[in-house]
C-alpha positions, 0 to 999 in steps of 0.5 A: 527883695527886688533885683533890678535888671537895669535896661533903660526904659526896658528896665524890670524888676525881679522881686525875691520873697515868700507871696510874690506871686500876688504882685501880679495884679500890681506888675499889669497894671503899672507896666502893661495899663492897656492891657485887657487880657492874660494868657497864663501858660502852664503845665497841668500839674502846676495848674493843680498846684496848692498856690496856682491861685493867680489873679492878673486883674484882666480877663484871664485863661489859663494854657496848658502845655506839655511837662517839661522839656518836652514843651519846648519844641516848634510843635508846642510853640505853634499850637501855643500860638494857634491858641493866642491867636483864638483867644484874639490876644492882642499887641496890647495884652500879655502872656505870663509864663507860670512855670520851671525853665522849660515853661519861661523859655516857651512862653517867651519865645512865644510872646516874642513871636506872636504878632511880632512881640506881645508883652510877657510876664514871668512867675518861675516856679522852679530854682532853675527858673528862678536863678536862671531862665526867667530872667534877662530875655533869652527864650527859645524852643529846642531842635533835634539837633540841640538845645535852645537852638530857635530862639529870641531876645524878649525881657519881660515886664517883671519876674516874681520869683515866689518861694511859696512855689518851691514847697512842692518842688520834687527834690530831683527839681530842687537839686537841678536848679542847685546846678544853676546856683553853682554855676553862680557861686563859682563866677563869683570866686567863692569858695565850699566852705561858705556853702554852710552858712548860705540859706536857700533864700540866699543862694537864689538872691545871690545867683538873681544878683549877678545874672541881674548885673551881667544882663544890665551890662551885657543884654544881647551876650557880646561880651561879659554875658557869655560867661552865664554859660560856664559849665553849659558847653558840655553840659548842653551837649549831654542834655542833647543826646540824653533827649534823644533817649529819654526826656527825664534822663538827664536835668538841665541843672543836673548836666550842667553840674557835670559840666562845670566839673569837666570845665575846670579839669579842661582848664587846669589841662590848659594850664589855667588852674592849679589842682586846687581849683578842681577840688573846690569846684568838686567841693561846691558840687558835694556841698550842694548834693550835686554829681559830677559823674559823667553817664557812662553810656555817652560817647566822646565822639557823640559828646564831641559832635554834639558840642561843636553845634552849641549854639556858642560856637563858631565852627571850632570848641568853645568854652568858658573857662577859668583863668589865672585873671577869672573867667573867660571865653576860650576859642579854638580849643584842641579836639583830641585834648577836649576827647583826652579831658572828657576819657579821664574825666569818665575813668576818674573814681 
């Protein structure tokens, strides 16, 4: 199946489907005909994977970088690009990003930067990535200070999104990206109950569909985008602090689980929701084998500052929320009702 993110002459395809991988060949050739080289960026265990039998039709290397989260840091980028630059990559080849989240956000932010733009493929090999990193151009590399903090806009020329991939996907990956796939099928106002007879094929193409049609509508997130970032408030503030322990404390999809239950128990506070939309949300989260429990060890002051310095903020709590007309981004939110949410929430059982 091919999504169609929609930008006019940047428009791309992301193609959904058991042996995409083998489309890249096809992708060059018709989006980048004169290009003469890829630089595939990677990790060096999905290098030794089964299915890591990538041809690009061009003179071909292979990058490796660091596992996970602890590739996107200035560090990586710069020697990543030391490493383009060596191979003499020029404006008219392409780096293609072979990876989980972690790996697209580096390899696009790369491609953004080096020679002030080159162009970019994205193979996810991840859920996450899948229904959510690779696709519509966000890229950035992560500070002490937060995540995704230096970045840039840069679309891709097409996203294969392979299921072949996903065989070897440890199960902790498989249930981080499943927070991802939450987040969507919360945004679309469906409910727990349909959750059983939604296949995993379903639910990536149903999170590709709405990220695809958010992004057509809103590429640079001035408007409808922002609420691609329920649940990510919180949630990138505890991915923060859970960095600066230990790099494997805390998923992406794992934090923004628990932020999307925070979310709704904030915005039936604010008088938004009935509590009957705290138990869907809940519900969704169980269907999915996803937890909810906030880590005890954080502290709502730390968890606080570390959420006034997302990125989406403008000096003040910001978050996405649900409303009684959908959902929406609510401004200027109370510091101590966010502290009162964030302590029950911790006490709850």
């Amino acid at each position: 199946m091919n999504v169609t993110v929609d930008l006019a002459s940047r428009s791309y395809d992301v193609v959904i489907e058991h042996g995409a991988r083998h489309g890249l060949v096809e992708l060059l050739r018709f989006r980048a005909p004169n290009a003469q080289v890829a630089a595939i960026v990677t990790s060096p265990s999905l290098h030794a994977q089964p299915w890591f039998d990538f041809e690009s039709g061009l003179t071909q290397h292979v990058l490796e970088v660091p596992e996970g989260e602890g590739a996107k840091s200035l560090a990586t980028l710069e020697a990543l690009c030391e490493q383009l630059a060596t191979l003499r990559l020029s404006r008219d080849d392409v780096v293609v990003g072979v990876g989980g989240g972690a790996i697209t956000d580096l390899a696009g932010f790369a491609a953004s930067v080096y020679l002030r733009g080159v162009a970019l493929a994205q193979v996810p090999t991840s859920l996450v990535g899948m229904v959510d990193a690779a696709i519509g151009g966000k890229t950035a590399v992560n500070l002490r200070a937060g995540k995704n903090l230096v970045g840039a806009f840069h679309q891709p020329l097409g996203v294969l999104c392979d299921f072949d991939t996903l065989l070897t996907l440890p199960e902790r990956e498989r249930l981080g990206g499943l927070g991802e796939v939450a987040k969507c099928w919360l945004l679309e106002g469906r409910r727990a109950g349909d959750l059983a007879a939604a296949s995993l094929p379903d639910l990536v193409t149903m999170s590709v569909q709405l990220k695809g049609a958010i992004v057509s509508a809103d590429e640079f997130e001035g408007g409808r985008r922002a609420l691609l970032n329920y649940g990510h408030t919180l949630g990138h503030a505890l991915e923060s602090l859970s960095l600066a322990r230990d790099v494997d404390e805390l998923r992406h999809g794992e934090a923004v689980a628990i932020g999307l239950a925070f979310a709704v128990r904030l915005a039936h506070a604010l008088g938004r929701v009935d509590a009957q939309e705290i138990v869907n949300h809940d519900e969704v989260l169980l269907a999915l084998g996803l937890s909810s429990r906030m880590p005890s060890h954080m502290s709502t002051p730390g968890l606080l500052d570390a959420m006034t310095r997302d990125k989406k903020a403008h000096h003040d709590l910001t978050f996405v929320l649900a409303g009684p007309e959908g959902f929406g981004v609510v401004r200027h939110v109370d510091p101590s009702l966010v502290a009162d949410v964030l302590d029950s929430f911790r006490g709850e059982p």
